[in-house]
C-alpha positions in Angstrom: 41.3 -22.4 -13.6 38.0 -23.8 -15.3 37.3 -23.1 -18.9 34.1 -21.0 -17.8 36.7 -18.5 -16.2 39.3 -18.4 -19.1 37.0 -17.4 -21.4 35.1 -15.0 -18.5 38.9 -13.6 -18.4 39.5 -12.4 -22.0 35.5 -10.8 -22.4 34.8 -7.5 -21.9 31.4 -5.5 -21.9 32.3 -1.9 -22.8 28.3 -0.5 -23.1 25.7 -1.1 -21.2 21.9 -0.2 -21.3 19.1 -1.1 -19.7 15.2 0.2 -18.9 12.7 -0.7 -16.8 9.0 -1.6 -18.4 6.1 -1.8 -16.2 2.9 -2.6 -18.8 -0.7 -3.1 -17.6 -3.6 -4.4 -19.3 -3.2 -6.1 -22.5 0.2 -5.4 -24.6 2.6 -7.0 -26.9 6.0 -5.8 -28.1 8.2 -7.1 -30.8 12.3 -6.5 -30.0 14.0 -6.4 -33.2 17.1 -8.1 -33.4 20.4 -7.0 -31.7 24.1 -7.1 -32.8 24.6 -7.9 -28.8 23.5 -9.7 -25.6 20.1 -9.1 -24.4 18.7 -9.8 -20.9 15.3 -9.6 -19.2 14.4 -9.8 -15.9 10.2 -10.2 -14.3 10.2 -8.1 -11.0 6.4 -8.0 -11.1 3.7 -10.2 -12.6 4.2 -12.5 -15.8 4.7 -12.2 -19.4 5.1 -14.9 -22.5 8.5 -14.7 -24.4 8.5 -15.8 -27.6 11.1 -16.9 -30.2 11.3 -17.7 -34.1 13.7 -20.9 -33.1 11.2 -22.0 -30.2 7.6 -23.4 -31.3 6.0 -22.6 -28.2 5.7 -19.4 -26.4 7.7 -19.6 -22.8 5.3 -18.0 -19.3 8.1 -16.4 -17.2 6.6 -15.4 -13.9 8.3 -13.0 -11.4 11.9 -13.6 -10.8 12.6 -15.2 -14.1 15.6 -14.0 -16.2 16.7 -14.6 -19.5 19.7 -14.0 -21.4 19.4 -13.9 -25.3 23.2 -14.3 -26.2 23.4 -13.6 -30.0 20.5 -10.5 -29.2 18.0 -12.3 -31.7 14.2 -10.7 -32.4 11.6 -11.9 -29.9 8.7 -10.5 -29.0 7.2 -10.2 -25.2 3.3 -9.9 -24.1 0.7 -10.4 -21.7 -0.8 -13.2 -23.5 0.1 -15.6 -26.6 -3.4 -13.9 -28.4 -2.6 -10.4 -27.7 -1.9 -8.3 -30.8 2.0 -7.0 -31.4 3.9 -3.7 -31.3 7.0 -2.3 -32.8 9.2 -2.1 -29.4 11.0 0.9 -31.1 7.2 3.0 -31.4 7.2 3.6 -27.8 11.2 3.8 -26.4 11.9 6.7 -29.1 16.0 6.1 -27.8 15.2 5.7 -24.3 18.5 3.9 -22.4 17.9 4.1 -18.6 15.0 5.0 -16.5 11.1 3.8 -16.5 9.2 3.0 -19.3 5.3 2.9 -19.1 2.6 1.4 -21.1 -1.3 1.9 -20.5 -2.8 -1.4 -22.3 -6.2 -1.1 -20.2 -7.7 -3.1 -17.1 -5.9 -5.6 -16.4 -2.9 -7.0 -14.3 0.4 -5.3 -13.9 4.2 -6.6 -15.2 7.6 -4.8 -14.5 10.1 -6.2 -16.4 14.2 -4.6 -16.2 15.4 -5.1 -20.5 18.9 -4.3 -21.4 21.6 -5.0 -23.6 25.5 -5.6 -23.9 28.1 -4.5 -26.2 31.0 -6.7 -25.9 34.5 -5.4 -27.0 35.4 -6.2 -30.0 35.9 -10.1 -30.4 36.2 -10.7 -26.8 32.8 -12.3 -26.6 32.5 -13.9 -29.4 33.4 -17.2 -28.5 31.7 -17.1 -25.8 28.2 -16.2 -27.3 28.7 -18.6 -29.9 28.7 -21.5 -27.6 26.1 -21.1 -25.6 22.9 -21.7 -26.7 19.7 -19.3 -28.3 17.5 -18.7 -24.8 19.0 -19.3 -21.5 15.9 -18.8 -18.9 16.9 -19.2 -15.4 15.5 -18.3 -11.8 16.5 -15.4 -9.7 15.7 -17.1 -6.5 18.4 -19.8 -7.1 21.4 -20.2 -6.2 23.7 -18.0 -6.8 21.5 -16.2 -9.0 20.3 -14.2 -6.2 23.2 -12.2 -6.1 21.7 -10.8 -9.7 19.4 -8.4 -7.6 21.8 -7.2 -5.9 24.2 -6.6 -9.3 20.4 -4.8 -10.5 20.2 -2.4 -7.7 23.5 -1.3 -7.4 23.1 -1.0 -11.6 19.9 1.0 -11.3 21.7 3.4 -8.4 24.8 4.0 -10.7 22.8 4.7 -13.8 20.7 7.3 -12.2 24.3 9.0 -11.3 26.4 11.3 -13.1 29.4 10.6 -10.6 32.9 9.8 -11.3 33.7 6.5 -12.8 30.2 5.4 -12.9 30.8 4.8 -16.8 33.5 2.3 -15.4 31.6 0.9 -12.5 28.2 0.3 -14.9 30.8 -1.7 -17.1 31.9 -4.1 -14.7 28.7 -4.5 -13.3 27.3 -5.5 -16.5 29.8 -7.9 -16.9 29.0 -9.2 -13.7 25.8 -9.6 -14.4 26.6 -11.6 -17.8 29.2 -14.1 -15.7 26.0 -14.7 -13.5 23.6 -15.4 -16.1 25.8 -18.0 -17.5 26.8 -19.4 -14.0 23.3 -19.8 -12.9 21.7 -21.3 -15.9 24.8 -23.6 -16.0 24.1 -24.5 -12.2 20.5 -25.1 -12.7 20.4 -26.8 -16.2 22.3 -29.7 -15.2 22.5 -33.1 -17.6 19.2 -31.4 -19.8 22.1 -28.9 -20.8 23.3 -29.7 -24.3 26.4 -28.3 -26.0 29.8 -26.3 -24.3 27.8 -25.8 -21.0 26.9 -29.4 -20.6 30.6 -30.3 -21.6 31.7 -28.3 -18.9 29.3 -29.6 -16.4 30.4 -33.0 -17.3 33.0 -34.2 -15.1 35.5 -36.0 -17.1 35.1 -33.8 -20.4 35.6 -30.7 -17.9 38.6 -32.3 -16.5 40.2 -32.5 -20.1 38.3 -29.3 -21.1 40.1 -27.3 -18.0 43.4 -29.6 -19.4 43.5 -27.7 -23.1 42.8 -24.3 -21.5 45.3 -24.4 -19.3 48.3 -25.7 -21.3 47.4 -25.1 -24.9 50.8 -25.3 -25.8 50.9 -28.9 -25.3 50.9 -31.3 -27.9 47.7 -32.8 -27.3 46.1 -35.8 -28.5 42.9 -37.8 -28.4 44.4 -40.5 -26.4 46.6 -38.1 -24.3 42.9 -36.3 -23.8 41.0 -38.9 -22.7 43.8 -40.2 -20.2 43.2 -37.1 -18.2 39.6 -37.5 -18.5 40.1 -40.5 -17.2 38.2 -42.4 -20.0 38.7 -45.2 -23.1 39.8 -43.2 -25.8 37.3 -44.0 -28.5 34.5 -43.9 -25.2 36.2 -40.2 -24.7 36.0 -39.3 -28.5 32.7 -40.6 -28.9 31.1 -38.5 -26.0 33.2 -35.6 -26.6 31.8 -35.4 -30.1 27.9 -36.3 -28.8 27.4 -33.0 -26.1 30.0 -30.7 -27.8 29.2 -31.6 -31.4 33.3 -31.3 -32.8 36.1 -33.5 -32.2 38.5 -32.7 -29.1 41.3 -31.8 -31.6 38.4 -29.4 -33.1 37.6 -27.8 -30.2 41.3 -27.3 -29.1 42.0 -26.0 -32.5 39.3 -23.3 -32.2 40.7 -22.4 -28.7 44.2 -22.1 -29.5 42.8 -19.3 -32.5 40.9 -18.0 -30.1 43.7 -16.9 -27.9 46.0 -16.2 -30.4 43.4 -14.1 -32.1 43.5 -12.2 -28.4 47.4 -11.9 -28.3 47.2 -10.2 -31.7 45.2 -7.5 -30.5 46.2 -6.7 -27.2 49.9 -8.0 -26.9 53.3 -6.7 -28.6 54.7 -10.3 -28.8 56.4 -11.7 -32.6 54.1 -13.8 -34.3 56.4 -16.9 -34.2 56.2 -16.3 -30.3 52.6 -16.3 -30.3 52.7 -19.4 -32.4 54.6 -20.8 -29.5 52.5 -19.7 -27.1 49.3 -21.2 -28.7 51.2 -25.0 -29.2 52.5 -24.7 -33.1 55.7 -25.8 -33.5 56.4 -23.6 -36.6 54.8 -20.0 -37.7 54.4 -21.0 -41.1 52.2 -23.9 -39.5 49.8 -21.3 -37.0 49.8 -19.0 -40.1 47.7 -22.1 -42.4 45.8 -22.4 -39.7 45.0 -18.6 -38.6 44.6 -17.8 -42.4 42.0 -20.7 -42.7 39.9 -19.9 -39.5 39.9 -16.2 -39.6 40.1 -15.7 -43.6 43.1 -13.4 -42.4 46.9 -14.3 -42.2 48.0 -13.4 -38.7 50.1 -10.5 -39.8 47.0 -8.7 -41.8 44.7 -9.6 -38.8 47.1 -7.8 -36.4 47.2 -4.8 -38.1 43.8 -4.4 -38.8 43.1 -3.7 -35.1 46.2 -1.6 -35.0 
């Protein structure tokens, strides 16, 4: 299993909401920020997305998507010069259904907005490694089955039928799995960070290596033998696209997951210890306490 799909695995979106804009004329909204994933999709026309971290606005034409990870403030309008709304003034706790705006002659945009709520921590790790912005195309790859994910998540949130709550869930996590998929798939080698590592052949191959027995006993050398590279040549490029050491990484992975068996599993810490590749549980517990702030008995029962 690839280390996109382990972490796919443990993540779970438990709300979901999403509206559809369709602005004329001239018009400029600012999105404040969001304690979750944000995505936008053009259906119709164009629009400039701007960002704080980017200098220069981005023109997304129609079927352009972006994925906002960490939710952060950005502001969309017709134009770089046109003036700039409060977002919140006009959707006055609209979560579903059409949303229109009147900004005078001019062309028309539809744009589908929505957000995710992961649950709890699952997440997390995820959205930490990837980057700011993801922009990719609709009309891609496999991001063409996004449309399909949209309509069938338009047809179940105009529903009040059984399990739809359920089946709007999974669908949005659906639709997250293909944001990162596609932008993966289509960023290629101009891909920096996690998403490059895992598009990198050997680094994958040692990558997919630590997810899939983390209990081993790693090392850089044992690492870079499966990646089928020199072990300072693995260390060195390790360190360049994921910016942390291999032990680093596999350090934050094996938290990661024991973080997960804390919360959802009835297992003796010195088990999950085992499980995660610490010989002792007085050495996981220095290392839980130091990543999380929490030693791994407190952070158990603090989600109990």
């Amino acid at each position: 299993m690839d280390p996109l799909s382990h972490i796919f695995i443990g993540m779970r979106v438990v709300t979901s909401n999403y509206v559809q804009l369709e602005f004329k004329g001239s018009w400029g909204f600012r999105f404040l920020g969001y304690e979750h994933a944000h995505f936008g999709v053009i259906s119709r026309g164009a629009c400039w997305l701007s960002l704080d971290e980017i200098d220069k606005p981005i023109r997304l034409i129609e079927g352009d998507c972006w994925l906002l990870p960490r939710g952060h403030q950005h502001i969309l309008r017709d134009h770089p010069a046109s003036g700039i709304r409060a977002y919140e003034e006009i959707i006055s706790g609209k979560t579903g259904g059409v949303l229109r705006h009147d900004g005078g002659e001019g062309p028309a945009t539809t744009i589908i907005v929505g957000n995710f709520t992961f649950d709890g921590h699952s997440g997390k790790w995820l959205t930490d490694l990837l980057p700011e912005l993801i922009t990719f195309r609709m009309d891609q790859g496999r991001s063409s089955a996004m449309e399909a994910i949209l309509r069938i998540l338009s047809l179940e949130s105009g529903t009040e039928s059984m399990g739809s709550v359920v089946v709007i869930s999974r669908l949005a996590d659906i639709l997250f799995v293909q944001a990162v998929r596609a932008h993966a798939a289509q960023a290629g080698s101009s891909e920096s960070g996690w998403l490059r590592g895992i598009g990198d052949r050997q680094l994958s191959t040692a990558l997919t290596a630590m997810h899939e027995a983390i209990n081993r006993q790693w090392t850089v050398a044992s690492l870079a033998s499966v990646a089928g590279m020199s072990r300072s040549g693995f260390a060195s490029r390790f360190r360049e696209v994921l910016g942390e050491t291999p032990l680093e990484y596999l350090t934050r992975w094996r938290i990661h997951r024991a973080s997960q068996m804390l919360r959802e599993e009835d297992m003796k810490i010195v088990n999950v210890a085992g499980q995660v590749g610490y010989e002792s549980e007085g050495a996981f517990s220095r290392v839980f306490k130091k990543a999380t702030g929490m030693a791994p008995g407190k952070y158990r029962k603090s989600f109990s």
